[in-house]
C-alpha positions in Angstrom: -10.8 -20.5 -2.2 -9.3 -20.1 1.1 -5.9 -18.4 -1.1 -8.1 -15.8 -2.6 -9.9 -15.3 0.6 -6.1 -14.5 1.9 -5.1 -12.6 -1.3 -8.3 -10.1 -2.3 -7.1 -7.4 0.4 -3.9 -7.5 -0.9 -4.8 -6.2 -4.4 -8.2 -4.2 -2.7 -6.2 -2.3 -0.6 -3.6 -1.0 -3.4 -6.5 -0.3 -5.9 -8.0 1.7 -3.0 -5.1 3.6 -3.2 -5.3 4.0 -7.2 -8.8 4.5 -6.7 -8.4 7.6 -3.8 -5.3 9.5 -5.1 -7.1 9.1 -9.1 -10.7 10.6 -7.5 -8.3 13.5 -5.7 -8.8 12.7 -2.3 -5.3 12.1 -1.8 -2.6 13.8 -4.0 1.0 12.6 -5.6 2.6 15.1 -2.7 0.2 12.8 0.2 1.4 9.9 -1.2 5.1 11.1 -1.7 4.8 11.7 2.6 3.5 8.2 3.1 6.1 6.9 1.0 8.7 8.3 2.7 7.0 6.9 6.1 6.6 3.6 4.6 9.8 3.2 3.3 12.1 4.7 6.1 10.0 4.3 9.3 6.9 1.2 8.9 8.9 -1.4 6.7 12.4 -0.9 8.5 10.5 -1.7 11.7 9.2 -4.3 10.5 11.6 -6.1 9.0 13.8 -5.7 12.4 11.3 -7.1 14.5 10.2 -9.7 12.4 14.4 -10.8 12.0 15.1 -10.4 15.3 12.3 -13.0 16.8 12.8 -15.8 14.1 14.3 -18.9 14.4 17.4 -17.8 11.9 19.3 -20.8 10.2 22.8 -21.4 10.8 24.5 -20.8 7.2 22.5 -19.0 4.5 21.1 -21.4 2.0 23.3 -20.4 -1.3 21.3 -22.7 -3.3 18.2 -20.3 -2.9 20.1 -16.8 -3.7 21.5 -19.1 -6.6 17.5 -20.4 -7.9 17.1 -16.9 -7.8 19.4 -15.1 -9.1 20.8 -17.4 -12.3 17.3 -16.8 -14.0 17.3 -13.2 -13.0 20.9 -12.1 -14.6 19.7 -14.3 -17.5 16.3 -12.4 -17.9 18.2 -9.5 -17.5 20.6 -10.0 -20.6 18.3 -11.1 -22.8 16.1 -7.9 -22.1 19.5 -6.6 -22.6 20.1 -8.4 -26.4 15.9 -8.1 -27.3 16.0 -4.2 -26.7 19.4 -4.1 -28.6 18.6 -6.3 -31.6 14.9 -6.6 -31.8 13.7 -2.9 -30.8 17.1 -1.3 -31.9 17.9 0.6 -28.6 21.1 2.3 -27.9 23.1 0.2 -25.0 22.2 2.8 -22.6 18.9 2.2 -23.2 18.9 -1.5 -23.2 20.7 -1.6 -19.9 17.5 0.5 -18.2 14.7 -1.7 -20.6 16.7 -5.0 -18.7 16.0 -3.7 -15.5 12.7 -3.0 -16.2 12.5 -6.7 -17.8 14.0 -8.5 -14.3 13.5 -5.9 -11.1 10.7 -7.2 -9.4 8.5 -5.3 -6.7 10.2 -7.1 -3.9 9.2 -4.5 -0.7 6.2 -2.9 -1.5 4.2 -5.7 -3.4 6.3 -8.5 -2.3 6.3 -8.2 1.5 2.3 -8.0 1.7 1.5 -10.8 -0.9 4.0 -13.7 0.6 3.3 -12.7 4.5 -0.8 -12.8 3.0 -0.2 -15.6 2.0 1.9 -17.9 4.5 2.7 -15.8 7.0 6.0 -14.5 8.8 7.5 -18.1 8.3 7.3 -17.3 4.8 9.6 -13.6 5.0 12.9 -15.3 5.6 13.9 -16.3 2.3 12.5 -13.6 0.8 14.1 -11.7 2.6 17.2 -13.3 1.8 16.4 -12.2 -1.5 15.7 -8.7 -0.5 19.2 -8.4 1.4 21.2 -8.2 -2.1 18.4 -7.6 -4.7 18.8 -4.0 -5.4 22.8 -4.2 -5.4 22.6 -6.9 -7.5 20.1 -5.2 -9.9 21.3 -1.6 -9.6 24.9 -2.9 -10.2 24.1 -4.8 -13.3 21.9 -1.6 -14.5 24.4 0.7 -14.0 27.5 -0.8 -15.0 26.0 -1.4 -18.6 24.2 2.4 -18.7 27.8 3.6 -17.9 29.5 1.6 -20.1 27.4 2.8 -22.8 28.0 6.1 -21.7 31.5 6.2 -21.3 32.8 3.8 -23.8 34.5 2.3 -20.9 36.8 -0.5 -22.1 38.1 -4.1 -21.2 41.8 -3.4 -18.7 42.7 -1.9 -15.8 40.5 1.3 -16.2 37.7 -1.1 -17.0 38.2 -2.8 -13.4 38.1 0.5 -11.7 35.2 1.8 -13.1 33.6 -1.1 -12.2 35.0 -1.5 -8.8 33.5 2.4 -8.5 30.0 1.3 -9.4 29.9 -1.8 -6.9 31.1 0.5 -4.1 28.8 3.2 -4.9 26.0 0.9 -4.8 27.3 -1.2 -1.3 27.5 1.9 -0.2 24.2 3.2 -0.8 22.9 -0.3 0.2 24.2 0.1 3.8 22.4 3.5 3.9 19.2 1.9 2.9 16.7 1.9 5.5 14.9 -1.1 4.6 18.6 -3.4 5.0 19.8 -1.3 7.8 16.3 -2.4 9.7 16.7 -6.0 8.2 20.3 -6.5 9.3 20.0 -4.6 12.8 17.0 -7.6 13.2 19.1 -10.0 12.4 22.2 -8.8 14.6 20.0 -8.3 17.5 18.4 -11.9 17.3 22.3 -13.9 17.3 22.3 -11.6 20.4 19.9 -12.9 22.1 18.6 -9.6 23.0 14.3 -9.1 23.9 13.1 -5.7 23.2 11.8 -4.4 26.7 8.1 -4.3 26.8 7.3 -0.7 26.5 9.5 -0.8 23.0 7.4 -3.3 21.8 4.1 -1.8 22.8 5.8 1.2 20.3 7.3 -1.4 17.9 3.7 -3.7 16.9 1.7 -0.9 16.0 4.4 0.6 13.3 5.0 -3.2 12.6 1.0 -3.8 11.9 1.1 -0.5 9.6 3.6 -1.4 7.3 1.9 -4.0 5.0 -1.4 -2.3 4.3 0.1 1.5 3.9 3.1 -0.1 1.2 0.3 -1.5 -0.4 -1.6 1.5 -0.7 1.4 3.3 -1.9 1.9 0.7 -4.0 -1.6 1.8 -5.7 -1.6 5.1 -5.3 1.9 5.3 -7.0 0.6 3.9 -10.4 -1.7 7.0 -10.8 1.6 8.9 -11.8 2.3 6.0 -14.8 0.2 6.5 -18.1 0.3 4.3 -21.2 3.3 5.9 -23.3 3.4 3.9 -26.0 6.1 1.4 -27.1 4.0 -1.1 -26.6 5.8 -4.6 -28.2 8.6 -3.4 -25.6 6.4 -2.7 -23.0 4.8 -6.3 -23.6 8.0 -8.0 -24.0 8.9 -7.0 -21.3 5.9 -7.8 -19.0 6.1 -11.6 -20.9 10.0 -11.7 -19.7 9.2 -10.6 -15.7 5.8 -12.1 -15.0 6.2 -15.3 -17.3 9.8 -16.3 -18.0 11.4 -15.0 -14.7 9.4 -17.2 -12.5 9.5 -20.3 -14.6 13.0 -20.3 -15.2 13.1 -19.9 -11.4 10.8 -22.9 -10.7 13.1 -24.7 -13.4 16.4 -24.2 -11.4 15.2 -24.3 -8.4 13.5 -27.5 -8.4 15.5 -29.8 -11.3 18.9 -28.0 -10.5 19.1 -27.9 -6.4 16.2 -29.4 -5.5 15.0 -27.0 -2.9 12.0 -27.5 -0.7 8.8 -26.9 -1.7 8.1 -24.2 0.4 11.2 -22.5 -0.5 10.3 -22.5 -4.3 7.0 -21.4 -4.0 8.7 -18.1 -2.1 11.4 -17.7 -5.0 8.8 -18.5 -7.7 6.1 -15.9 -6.7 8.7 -13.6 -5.6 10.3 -13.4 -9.7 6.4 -13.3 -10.8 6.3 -9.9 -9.2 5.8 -6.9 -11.5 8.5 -4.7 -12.2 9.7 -2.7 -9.2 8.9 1.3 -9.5 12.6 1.8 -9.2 13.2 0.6 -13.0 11.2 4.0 -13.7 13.3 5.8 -11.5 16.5 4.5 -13.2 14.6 5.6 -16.8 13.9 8.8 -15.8 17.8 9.5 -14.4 19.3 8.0 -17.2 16.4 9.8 -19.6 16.7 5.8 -21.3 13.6 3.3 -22.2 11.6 5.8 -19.9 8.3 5.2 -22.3 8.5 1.2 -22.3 9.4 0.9 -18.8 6.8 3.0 -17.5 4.0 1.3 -19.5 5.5 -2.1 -18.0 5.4 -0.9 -14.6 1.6 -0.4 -15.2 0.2 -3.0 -17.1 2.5 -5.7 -15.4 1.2 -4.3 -12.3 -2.2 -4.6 -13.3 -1.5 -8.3 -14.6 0.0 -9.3 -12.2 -3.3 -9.9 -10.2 -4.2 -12.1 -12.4 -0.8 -14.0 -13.1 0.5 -13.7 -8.6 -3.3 -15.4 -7.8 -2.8 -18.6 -10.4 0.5 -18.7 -9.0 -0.7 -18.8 -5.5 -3.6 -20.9 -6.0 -1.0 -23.9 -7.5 0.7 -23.2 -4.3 -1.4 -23.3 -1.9 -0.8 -26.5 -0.4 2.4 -25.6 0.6 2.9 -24.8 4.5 5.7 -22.8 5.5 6.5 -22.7 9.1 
């Protein structure tokens, strides 16, 4: 009971959001400012000063990005080979519909549903996961969209345009403002550097805004989504991220390396996350899967309340920190 106590504001707060911008009171272009605060100015913030005051480990733990990550390029190919061979997509397509079936809404969703629930303690490995999850997913995306585009083969011009897609992507990785705050934490912490006193009196109130205006976003974002159709795709889909995803996870993560309990419930709720908004972006630029995407990003938004609460009731006895 005392989980759901700890979760309801999480999910309140972003159907606040649907609620407001649905009734009018706040429109797409309100919510496309507090994005852009959110995203470059609240969470960046946050993320540093929560980085640079933990207690950071002294090697990365592999084993956790690897529990991750297997069952999320797996996931991803077989949204990949369903949207190929069961919903006869073109490979463009099918690249975008994998995305949708694997991206999970780590940063807006994630960040206020695993601090709700265990606290700061609990951000370190996901944010591990974080640190490489949109190069990982937007490389992955992309190279198959542009391999579908370009009829790019196996060989040396193969390498290249593949070596062009990964740097593209670092690149715009490094530019991100939600890594550049997260490695700028981390940097400053192996330091050993204190923020003076008056930067911290700036620093906790844009720290304390973060959570609770990226889940209202996070609400008030979904008014722009309608059902479109495509359904069995769109379902498939939700049954691959918020089902498959996090067991496969929990499978690895526990039988193949073992990890610490608190460490898999962090990577296990983090893969039962709803599809991330930016599979919709990816739709929409590549015009690909934009119907069955967006209806995933909905519904699995939607279901995932019911699916992220079972999940963190059968975890609640774990104690991170």
């Amino acid at each position: 009971m005392n989980m759901l106590t700890t979760i309801f504001p999480v999910f309140a707060i972003a159907l606040l959001g649907y609620v407001l911008t649905w009734t009018g009171v706040f429109r797409l272009g309100d919510i496309a400012g507090l994005t852009r605060y959110v995203f470059n100015v609240a969470l960046p913030v946050l993320l540093f000063d929560s980085m640079s005051r933990m207690e950071l480990p002294e090697t990365v733990r592999w084993s956790f990005l690897l529990a991750y990550y297997i069952p999320g390029i797996i996931v991803f190919a077989a949204g990949a080979a369903v949207g190929r061979r069961l919903f006869g997509q073109s490979r463009i397509a099918s690249g975008v519909y994998a995305m949708g079936c694997s991206y999970s809404n780590t940063v807006f969703l994630g960040l206020p549903v695993v601090a709700a629930a265990w606290g700061d303690a609990a951000l370190l490995p996901l944010l591990l996961i974080i640190a490489v999850h949109s190069l990982i997913y937007f490389t992955l995306t992309t190279a198959v969209v542009e391999f579908g585009r370009r009829g790019i083969r196996a060989g040396s011009s193969g390498r290249r345009a593949m070596l062009s897609v990964l740097g593209r992507t670092a690149m715009g990785m490094l530019r991100n403002p939600i890594v550049v705050g997260l490695l700028a934490g981390v940097m400053y912490n192996y330091a050993g550097l204190t923020l003076p006193g008056m930067v911290q009196s700036v620093i906790t109130p844009l720290r304390a805004s973060a959570l609770p205006a990226a889940l209202f976003v996070t609400g008030a974002a979904l008014r722009q989504y309608r059902p479109m159709g495509h359904m069995p795709e769109a379902l498939t889909a939700i049954v691959l991220k918020l089902a498959v995803y996090p067991l496969l996870v929990w499978g690895v993560a526990t039988v193949l390396f073992r990890l610490p309990a608190e460490w898999v419930a962090v990577a296990v709720v983090t893969a039962a996350m709803p599809t991330g908004i930016n599979a919709s972006v990816f739709a929409v630029k590549y015009d690909a899967a934009v119907a069955p995407v967006a209806t995933a990003v909905l519904f699995g938004t939607a279901l995932s309340l019911v699916s992220l609460t079972t999940l963190l009731l059968h975890f609640s006895p774990v104690v991170i920190g």
